[in-house]
N, C-alpha and C positions, 0 to 999 in steps of 0.2 A: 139310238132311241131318242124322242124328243119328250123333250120333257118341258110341260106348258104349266104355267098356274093360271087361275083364274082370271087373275086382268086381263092378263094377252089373250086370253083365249074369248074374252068378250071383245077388246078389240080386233082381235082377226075374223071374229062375227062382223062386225063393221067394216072393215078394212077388206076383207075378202080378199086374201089370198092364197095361191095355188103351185104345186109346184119346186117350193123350197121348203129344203132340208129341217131349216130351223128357221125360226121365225121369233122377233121380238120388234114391238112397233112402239114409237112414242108416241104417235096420234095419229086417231084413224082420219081419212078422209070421206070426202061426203059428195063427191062427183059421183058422174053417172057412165066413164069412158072404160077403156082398159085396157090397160097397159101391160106389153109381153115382152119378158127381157131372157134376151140368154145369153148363159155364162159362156164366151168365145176363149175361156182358158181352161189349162188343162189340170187347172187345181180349185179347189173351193173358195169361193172366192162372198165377201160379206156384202151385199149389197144395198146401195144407198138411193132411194128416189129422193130429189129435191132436197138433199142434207136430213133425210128423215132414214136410219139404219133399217129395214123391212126386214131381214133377213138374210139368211147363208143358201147359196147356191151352191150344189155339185157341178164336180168338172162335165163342161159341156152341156149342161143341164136347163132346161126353160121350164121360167116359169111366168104366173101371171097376176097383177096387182088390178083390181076390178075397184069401180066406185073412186075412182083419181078424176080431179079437172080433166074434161078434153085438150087438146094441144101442147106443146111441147115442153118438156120434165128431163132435169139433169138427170142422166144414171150414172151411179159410181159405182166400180167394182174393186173391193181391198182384198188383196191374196196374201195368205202367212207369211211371205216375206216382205209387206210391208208395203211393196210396189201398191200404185193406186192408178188407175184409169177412169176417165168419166169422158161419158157422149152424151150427145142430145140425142133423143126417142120423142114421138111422138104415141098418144094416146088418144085411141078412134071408141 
């Protein structure tokens, strides 16, 4: 179940995202591009655009960050054991 209180849920109005489990944003963005990430492991995995935490992904799961800069954004993905991975995406 997710459970939202009212700031996150005005910035995930802003922020427009899709796709993930749970969702907590520290600041929303103000682009106009959109960025589609998916989780390529097989456990939940927390996801990070540009050092900014968005949210928890399901295993295997896509999702989509709307309203980012065009061009290219770290993504980091942290799994419950702690491991961390991060690539460059770009957003169209």
């Amino acid at each position: 179940m997710l459970h939202v209180n009212m700031a996150v849920l005005l910035l995930v109005l802003l922020f427009s995202l899709s796709g993930f489990d749970r969702v907590y944003i520290d600041s929303p963005s103000t682009g106009e591009a959109t960025l589609e990430i998916r989780n390529p492991f097989a456990a939940r995995a927390i996801v990070s655009v540009d050092s900014v935490e968005v949210g928890e992904l399901l295993p295997k799961a896509t999702g989509t960050v709307e309203n980012v800069s065009a061009g290219s954004h770290e993504v980091s993905f942290r799994l419950p054991n702690g491991f961390v991975r991060t690539e460059g995406t770009t957003a169209k």
